[in-house]
N, C-alpha and C positions, 0 to 999 in steps of 0.2 A: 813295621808298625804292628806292636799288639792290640789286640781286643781291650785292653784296658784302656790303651794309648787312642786309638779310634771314638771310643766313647768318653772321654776327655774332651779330646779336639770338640766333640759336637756341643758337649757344653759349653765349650770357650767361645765358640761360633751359633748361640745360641738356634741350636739344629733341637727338633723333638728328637730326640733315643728313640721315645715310641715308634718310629714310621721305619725304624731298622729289623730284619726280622733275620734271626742267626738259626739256620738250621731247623726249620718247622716246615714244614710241606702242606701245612693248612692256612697261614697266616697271609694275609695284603699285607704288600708294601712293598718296603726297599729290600731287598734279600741278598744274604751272601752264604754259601754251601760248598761243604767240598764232595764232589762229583767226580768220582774214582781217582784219576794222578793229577785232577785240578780243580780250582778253586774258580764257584762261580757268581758273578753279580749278575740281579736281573729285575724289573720290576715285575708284582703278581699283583691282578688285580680279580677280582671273580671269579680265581683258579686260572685263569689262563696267563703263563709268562711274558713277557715282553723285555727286548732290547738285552736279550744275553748274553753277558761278554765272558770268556773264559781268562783265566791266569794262572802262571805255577806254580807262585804261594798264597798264602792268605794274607801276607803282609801287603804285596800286590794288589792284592784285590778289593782288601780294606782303604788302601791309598787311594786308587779308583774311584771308590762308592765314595768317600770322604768329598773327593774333588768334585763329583757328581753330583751330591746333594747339597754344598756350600754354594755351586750355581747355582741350584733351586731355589734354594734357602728355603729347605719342608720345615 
């Protein structure tokens, strides 16, 4: 799954985009980063991370977060 393709799905599955945060180290929310030879989901809330999961692509990891937050439904 691309980046393109991931933010697609969220509007098909009326998900906010907003609460996804790509590679910012300041930003809350849902977060996905690549972290030396792997790609990480994780939620940040007041700076502090929570529930990190690691993977070895970012197609992986975008799948993940997708499945992650359609159960939440942010």
């Amino acid at each position: 799954m691309t980046r393109d393709e991931f933010l697609m799905l969220l509007k098909e599955n009326n998900i906010d985009e907003s609460a996804v945060v790509f590679d910012d180290p300041t930003k809350d929310g849902y977060c996905i980063r690549k972290n030396y030879f792997r790609w990480e989901i994780f939620f940040r809330e007041r700076g502090k991370e929570y529930n990190l999961t690691g993977y070895p692509s970012e197609s992986d990891a975008l799948a993940a977060l997708f499945e992650k937050l359609v159960q939440l439904k942010v």
